[in-house]
TORPA-4810 file (N, C-alpha, C, O; in nm, 3 decimals):
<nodes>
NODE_1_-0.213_4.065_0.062_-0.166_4.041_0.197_-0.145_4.174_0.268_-0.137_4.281_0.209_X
NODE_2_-0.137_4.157_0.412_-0.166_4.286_0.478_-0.008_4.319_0.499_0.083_4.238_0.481_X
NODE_3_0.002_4.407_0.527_0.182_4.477_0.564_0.170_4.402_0.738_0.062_4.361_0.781_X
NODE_4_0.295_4.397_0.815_0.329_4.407_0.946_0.200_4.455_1.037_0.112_4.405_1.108_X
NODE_5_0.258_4.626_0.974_0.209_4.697_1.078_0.038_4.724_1.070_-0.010_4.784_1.166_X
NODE_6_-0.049_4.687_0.969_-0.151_4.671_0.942_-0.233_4.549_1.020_-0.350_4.557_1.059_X
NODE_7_-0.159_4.452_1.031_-0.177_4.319_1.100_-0.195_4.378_1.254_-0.293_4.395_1.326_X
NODE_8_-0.072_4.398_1.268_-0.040_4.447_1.419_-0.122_4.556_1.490_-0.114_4.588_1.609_X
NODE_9_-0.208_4.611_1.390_-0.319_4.728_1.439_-0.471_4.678_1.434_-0.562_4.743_1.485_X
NODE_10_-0.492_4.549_1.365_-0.605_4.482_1.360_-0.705_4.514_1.427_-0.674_4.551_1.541_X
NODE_11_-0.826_4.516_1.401_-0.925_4.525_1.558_-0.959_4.404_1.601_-0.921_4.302_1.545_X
NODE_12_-1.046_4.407_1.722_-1.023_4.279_1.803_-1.126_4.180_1.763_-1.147_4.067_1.805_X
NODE_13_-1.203_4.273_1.644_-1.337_4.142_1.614_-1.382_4.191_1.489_-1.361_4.303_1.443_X
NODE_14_-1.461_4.077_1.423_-1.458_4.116_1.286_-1.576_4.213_1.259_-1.660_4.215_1.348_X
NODE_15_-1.596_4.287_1.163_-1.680_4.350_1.132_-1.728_4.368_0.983_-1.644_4.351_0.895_X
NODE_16_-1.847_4.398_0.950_-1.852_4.451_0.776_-1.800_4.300_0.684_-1.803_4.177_0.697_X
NODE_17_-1.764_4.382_0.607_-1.681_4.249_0.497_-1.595_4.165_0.531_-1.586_4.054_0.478_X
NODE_18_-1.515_4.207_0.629_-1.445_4.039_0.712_-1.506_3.965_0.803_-1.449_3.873_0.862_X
NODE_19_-1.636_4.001_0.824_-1.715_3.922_0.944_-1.760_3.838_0.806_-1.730_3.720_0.796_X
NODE_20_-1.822_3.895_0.719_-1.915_3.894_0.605_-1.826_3.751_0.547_-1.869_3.636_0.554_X
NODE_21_-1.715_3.786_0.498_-1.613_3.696_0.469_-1.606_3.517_0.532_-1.648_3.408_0.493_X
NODE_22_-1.532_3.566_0.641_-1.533_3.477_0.726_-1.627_3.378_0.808_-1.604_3.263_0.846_X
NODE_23_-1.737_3.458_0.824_-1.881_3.348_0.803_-1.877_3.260_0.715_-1.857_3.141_0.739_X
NODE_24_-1.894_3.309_0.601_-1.926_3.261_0.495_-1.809_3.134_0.453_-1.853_3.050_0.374_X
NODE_25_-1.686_3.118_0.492_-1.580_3.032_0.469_-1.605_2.963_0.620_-1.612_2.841_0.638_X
NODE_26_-1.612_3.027_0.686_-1.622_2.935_0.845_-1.761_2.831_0.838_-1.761_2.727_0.904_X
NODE_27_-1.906_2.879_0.731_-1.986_2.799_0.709_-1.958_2.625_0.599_-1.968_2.503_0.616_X
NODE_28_-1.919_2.726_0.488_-1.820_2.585_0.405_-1.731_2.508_0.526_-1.748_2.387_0.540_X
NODE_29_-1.640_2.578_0.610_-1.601_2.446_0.669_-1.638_2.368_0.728_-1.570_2.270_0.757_X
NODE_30_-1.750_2.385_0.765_-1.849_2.295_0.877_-1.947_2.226_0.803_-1.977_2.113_0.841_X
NODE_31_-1.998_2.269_0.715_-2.114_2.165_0.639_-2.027_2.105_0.488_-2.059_1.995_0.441_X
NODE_32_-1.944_2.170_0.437_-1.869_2.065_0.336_-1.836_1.937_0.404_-1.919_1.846_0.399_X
NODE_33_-1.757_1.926_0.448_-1.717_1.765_0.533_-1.826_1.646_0.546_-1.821_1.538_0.487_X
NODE_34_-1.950_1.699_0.657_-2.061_1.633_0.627_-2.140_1.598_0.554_-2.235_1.523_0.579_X
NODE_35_-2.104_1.660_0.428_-2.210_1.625_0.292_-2.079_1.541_0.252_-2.116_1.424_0.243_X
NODE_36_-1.972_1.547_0.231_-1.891_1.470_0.159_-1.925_1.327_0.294_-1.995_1.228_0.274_X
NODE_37_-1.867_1.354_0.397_-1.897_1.185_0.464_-2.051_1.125_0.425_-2.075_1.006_0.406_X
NODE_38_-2.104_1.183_0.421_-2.275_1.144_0.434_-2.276_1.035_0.295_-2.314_0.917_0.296_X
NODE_39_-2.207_1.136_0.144_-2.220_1.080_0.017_-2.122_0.950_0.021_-2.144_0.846_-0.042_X
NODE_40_-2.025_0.972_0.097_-1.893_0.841_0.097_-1.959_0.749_0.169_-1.941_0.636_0.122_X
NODE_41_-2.060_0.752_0.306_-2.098_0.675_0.373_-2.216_0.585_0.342_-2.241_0.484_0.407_X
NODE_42_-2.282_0.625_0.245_-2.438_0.599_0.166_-2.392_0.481_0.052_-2.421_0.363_0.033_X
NODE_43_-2.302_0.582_-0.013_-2.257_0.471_-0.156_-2.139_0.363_-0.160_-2.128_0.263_-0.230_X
NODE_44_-2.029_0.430_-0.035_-1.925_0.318_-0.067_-1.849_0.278_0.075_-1.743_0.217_0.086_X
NODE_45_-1.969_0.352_0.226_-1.945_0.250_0.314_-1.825_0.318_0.397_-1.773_0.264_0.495_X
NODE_46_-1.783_0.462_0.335_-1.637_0.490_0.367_-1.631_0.631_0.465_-1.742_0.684_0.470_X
NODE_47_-1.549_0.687_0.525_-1.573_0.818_0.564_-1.488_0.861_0.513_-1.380_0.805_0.492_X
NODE_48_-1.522_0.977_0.480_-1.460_1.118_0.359_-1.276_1.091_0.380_-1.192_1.076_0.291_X
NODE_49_-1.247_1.093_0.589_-1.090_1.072_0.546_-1.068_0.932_0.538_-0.948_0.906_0.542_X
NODE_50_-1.144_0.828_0.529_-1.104_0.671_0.472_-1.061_0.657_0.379_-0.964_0.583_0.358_X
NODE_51_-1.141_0.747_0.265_-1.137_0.727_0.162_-1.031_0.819_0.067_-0.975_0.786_-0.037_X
NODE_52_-1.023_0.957_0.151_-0.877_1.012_0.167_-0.716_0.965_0.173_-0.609_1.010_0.132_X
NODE_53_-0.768_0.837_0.258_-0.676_0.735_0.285_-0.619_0.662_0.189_-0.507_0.655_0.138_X
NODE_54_-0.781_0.581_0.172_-0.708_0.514_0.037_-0.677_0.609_-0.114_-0.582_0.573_-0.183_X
NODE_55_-0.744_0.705_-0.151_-0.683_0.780_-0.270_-0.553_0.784_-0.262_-0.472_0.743_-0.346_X
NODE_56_-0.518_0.865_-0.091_-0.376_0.918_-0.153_-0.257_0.777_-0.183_-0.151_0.785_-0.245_X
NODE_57_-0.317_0.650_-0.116_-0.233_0.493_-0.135_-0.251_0.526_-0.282_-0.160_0.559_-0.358_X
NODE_58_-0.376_0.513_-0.311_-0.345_0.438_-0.490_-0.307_0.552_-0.550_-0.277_0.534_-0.668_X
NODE_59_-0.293_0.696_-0.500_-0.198_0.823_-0.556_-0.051_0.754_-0.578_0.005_0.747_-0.688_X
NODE_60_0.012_0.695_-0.430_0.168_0.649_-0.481_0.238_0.546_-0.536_0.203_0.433_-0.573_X
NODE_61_0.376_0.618_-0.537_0.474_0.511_-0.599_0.438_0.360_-0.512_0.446_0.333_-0.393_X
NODE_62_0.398_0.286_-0.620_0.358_0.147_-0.550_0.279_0.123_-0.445_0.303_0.046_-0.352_X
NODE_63_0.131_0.225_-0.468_0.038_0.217_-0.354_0.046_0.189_-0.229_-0.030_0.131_-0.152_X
NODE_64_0.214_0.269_-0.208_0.235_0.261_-0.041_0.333_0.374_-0.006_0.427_0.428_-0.064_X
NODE_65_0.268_0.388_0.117_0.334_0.510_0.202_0.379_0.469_0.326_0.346_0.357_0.363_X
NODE_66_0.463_0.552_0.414_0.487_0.560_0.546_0.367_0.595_0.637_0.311_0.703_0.620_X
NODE_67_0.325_0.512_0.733_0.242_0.584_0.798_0.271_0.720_0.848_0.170_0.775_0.893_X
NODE_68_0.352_0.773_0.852_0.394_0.886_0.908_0.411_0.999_0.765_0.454_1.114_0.771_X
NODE_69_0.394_0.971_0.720_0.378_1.016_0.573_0.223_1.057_0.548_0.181_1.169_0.517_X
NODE_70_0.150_0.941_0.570_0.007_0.947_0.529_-0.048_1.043_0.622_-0.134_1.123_0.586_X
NODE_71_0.008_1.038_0.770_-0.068_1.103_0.866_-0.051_1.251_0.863_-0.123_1.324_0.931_X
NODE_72_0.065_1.307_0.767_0.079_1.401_0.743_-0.010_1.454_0.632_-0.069_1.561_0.645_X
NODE_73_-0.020_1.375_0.515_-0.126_1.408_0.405_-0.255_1.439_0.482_-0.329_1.538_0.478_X
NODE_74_-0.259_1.357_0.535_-0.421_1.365_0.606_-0.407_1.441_0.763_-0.490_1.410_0.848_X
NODE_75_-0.325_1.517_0.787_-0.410_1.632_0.889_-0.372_1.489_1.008_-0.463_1.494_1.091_X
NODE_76_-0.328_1.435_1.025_-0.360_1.336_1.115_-0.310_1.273_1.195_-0.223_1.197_1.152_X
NODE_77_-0.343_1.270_1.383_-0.187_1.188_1.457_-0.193_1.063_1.399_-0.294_1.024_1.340_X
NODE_78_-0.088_0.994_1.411_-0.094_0.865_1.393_-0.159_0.770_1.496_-0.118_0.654_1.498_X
NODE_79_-0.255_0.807_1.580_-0.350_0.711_1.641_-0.478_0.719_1.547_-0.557_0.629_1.519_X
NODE_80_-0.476_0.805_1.521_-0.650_0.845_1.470_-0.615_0.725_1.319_-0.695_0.645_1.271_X
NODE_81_-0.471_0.751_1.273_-0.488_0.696_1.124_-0.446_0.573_1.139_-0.429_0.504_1.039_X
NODE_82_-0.421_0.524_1.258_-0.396_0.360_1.296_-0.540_0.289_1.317_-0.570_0.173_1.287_X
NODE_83_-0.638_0.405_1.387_-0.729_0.310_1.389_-0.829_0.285_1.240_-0.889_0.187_1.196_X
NODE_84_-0.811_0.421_1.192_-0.892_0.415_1.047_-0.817_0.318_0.967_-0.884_0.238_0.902_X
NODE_85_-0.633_0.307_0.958_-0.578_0.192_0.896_-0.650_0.007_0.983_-0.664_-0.106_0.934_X
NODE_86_-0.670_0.046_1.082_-0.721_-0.098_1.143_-0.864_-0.161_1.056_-0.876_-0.277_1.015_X
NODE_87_-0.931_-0.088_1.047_-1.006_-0.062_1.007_-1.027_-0.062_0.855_-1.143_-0.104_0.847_X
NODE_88_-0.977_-0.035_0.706_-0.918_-0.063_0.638_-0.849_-0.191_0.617_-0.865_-0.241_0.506_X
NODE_89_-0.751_-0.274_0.730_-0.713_-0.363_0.703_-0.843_-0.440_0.718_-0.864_-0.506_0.616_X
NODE_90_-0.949_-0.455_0.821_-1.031_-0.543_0.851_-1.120_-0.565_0.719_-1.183_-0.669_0.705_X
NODE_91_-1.123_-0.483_0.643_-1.213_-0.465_0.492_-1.121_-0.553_0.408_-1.181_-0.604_0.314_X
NODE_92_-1.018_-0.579_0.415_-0.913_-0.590_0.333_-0.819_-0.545_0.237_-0.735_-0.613_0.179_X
NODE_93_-0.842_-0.405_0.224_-0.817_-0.303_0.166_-0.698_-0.224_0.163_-0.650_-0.154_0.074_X
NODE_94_-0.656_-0.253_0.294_-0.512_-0.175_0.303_-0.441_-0.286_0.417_-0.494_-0.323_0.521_X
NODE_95_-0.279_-0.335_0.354_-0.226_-0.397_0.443_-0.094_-0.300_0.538_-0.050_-0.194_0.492_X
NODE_96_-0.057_-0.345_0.638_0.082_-0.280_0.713_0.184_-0.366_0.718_0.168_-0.485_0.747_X
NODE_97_0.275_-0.325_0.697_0.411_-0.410_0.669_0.552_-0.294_0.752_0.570_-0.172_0.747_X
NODE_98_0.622_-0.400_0.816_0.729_-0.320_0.874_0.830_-0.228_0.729_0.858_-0.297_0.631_X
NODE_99_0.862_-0.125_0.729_0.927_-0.090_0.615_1.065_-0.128_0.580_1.163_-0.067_0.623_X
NODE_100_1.071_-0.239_0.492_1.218_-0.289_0.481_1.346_-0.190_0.488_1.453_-0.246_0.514_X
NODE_101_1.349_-0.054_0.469_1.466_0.015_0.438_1.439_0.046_0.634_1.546_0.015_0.686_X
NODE_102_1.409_0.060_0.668_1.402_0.101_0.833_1.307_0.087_0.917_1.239_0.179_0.964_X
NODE_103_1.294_-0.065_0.949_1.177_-0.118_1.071_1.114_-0.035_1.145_0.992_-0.050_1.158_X
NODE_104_1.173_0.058_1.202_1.084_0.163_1.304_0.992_0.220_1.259_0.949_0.300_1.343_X
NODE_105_0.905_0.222_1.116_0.865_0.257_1.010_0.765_0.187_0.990_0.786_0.079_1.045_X
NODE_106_0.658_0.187_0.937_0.544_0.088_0.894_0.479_0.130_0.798_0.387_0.208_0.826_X
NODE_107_0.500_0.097_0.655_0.419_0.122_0.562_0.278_0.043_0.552_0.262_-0.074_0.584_X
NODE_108_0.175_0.134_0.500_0.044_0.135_0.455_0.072_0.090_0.272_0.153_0.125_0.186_X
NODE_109_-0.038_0.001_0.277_-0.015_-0.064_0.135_-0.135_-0.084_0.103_-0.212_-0.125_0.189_X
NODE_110_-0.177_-0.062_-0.024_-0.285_-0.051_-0.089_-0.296_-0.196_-0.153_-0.209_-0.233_-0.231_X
NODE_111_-0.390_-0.268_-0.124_-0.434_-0.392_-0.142_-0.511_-0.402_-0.302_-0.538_-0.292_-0.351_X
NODE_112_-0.544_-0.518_-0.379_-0.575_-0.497_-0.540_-0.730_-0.444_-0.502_-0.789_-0.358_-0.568_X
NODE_113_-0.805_-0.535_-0.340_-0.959_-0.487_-0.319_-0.964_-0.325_-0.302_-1.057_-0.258_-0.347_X
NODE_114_-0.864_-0.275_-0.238_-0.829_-0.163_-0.180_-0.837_-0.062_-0.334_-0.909_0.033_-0.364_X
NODE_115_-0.761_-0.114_-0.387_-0.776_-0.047_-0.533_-0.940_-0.035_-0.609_-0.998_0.067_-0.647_X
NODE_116_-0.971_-0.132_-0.611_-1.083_-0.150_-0.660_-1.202_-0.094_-0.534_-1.317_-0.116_-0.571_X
NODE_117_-1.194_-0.039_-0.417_-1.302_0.005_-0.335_-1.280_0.146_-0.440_-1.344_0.167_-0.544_X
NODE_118_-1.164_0.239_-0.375_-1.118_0.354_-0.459_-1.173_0.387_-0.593_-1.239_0.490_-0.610_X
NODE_119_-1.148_0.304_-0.687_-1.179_0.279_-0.836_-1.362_0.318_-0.788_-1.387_0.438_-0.781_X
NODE_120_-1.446_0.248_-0.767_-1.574_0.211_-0.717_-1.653_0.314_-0.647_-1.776_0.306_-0.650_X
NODE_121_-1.580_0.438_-0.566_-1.595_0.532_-0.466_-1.588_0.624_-0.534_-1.682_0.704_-0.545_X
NODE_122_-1.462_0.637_-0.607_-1.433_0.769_-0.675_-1.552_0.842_-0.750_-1.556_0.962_-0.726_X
NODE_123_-1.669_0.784_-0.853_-1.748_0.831_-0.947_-1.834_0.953_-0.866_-1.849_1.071_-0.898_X
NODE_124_-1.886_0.876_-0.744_-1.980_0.925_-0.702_-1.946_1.049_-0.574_-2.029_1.124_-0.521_X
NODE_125_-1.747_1.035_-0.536_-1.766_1.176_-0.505_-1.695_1.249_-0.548_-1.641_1.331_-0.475_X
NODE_126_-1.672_1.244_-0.673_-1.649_1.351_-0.815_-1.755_1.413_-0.862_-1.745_1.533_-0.890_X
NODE_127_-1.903_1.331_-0.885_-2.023_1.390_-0.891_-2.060_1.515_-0.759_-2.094_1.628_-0.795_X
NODE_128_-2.054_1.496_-0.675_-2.047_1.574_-0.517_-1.979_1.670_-0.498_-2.011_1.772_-0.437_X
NODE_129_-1.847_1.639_-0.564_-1.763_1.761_-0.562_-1.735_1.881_-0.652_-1.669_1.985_-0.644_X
NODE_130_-1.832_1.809_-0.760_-1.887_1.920_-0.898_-2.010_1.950_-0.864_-2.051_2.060_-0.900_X
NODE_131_-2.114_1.848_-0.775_-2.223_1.962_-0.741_-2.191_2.037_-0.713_-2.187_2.134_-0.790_X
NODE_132_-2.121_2.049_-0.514_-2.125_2.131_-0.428_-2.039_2.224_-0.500_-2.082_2.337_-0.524_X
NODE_133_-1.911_2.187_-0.541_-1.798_2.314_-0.541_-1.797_2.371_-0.697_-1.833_2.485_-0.724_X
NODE_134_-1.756_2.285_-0.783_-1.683_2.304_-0.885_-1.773_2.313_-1.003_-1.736_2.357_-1.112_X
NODE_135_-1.869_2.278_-0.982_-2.005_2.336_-1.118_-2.068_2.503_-1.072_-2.139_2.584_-1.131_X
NODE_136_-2.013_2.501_-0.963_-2.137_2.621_-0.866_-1.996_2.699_-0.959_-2.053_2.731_-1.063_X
NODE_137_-1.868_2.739_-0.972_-1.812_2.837_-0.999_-1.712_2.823_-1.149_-1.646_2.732_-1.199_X
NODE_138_-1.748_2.982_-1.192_-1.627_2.995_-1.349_-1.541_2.908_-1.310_-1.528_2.846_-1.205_X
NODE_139_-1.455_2.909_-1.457_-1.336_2.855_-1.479_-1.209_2.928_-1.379_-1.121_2.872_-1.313_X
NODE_140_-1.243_3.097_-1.399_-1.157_3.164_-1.322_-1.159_3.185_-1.188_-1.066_3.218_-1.115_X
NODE_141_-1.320_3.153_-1.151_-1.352_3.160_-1.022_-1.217_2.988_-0.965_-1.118_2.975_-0.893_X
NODE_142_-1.294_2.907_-1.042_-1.217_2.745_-0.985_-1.051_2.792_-0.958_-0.994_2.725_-0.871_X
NODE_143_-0.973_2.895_-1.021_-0.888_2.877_-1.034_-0.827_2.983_-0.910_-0.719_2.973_-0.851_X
NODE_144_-0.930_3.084_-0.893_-0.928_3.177_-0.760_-0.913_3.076_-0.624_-0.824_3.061_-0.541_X
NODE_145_-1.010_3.032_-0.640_-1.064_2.921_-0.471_-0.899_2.823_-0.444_-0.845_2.801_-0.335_X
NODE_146_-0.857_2.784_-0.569_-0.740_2.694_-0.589_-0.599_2.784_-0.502_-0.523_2.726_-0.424_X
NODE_147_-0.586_2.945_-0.538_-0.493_2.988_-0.500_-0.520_3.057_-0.380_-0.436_3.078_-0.293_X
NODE_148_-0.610_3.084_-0.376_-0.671_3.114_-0.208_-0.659_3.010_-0.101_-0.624_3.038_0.014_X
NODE_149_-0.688_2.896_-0.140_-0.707_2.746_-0.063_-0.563_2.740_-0.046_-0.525_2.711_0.068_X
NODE_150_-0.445_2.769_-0.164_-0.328_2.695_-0.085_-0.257_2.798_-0.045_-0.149_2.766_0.005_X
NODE_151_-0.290_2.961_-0.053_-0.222_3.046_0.023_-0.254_3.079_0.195_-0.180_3.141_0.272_X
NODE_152_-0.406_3.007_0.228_-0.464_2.980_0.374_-0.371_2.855_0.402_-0.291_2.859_0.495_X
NODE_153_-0.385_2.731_0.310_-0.308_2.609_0.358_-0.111_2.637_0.433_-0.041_2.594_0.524_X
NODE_154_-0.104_2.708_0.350_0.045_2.778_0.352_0.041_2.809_0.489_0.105_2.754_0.579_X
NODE_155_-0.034_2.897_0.497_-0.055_3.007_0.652_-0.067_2.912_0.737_-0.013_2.937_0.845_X
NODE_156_-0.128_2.788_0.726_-0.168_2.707_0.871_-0.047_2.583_0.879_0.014_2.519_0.966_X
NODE_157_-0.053_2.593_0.755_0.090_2.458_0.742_0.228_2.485_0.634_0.222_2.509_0.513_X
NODE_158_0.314_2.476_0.693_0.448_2.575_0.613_0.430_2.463_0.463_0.411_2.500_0.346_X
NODE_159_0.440_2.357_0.503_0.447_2.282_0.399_0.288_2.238_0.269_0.289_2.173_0.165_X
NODE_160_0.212_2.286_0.316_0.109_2.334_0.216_0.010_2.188_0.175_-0.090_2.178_0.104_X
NODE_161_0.090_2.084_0.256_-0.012_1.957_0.246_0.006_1.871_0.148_0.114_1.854_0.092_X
NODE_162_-0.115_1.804_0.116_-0.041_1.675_-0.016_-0.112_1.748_-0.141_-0.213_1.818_-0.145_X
NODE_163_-0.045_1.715_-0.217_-0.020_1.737_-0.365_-0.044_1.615_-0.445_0.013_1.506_-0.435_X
NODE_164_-0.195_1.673_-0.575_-0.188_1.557_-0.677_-0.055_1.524_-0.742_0.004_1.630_-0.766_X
NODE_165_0.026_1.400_-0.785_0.103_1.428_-0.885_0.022_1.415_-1.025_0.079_1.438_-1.131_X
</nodes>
C-alpha cells in the first residue's frame, strides 16, 4: 500500500506498469461477467446474479434472508433484486414472506425447486470458473488473486461483501 503522501502526489493518468496493470484487471471486469451469464444462460436459464441469488439463499440459515440483506450480498438496490426476486418467484424458486420478527422486512426464501435449480446450475459454473480463473493459476497464485480481490473489495466496500460460510 502506498503512504498518504505518495497517494496525494499521484500523477493524473496512468502510465507503464499501472496503465499495464489496470487494463489488464479493467479487461477481466468486463468480459468475466459475460462469459459467466452466457454459461448460466445456455445451461440453466439463469443470469450470473440470479443465480447469485439463489446460491447465496441455499448458502443460509434456513434458505432465507432479508431482502435487504441479499441486496447487500449482491451489489444491489432493492428494485433491481425485487424484480430478479419477481422473477424467481414466477419459476417457483424463491418465495417472499413478510418477516415474522418485524413486518417492514420481507424475507426471500429458497423454495425445495429453488434448491434443486441451484443443485442443477452449480456443476456447470464450477466447470467455467476453473476454466476461466482457477485452472489458468498456481495454488499460490489462487491464493494471491483471493487477497488482492478482498483488499480492492475492502477499498470499495468497508464491509468487504458476502462471505462463504
Amino acid at each position: 500500500m502506498q503512504d498518504p503522501e505518495t497517494r496525494a502526489a499521484a500523477p493524473e493518468e496512468l502510465t507503464g506498469e499501472e496503465l499495464e496493470t489496470w487494463a489488464a484487471l479493467a479487461t477481466v471486469l468486463e468480459w468475466l461477467p459475460p462469459a459467466l451469464d452466457a454459461q448460466l444462460q445456455r445451461d440453466a436459464q439463469l443470469s450470473h446474479f440470479e443465480y447469485g441469488v439463489l446460491y447465496a439463499l441455499a448458502q443460509a440459515p434456513d434458505d432465507t434472508l432479508r431482502m435487504s440483506v441479499l441486496a447487500g450480498y449482491a451489489n444491489s438496490t432493492l428494485s433491481r433484486l425485487s424484480r430478479a426476486a419477481s422473477r424467481l418467484e414466477t419459476q417457483g424458486w424463491v418465495r417472499r414472506t413478510p418477516d415474522p420478527s418485524d413486518g417492514r422486512y420481507t424475507l426471500a426464501v429458497l423454495t425445495e425447486p429453488g434448491r434443486a435449480k441451484v443443485r442443477d446450475a452449480t456443476p456447470g459454473h464450477v466447470r467455467l470458473v476453473h476454466q476461466l480463473v482457477l485452472d489458468r493459476l498456481t495454488t499460490p497464485q489462487t491464493r494471491q488473486l483471493r487477497e488482492i480481490s478482498r483488499r480492492i473489495g475492502r477499498a470499495v466496500r468497508e464491509d468487504g461483501g458476502w462471505q462463504p460460510r
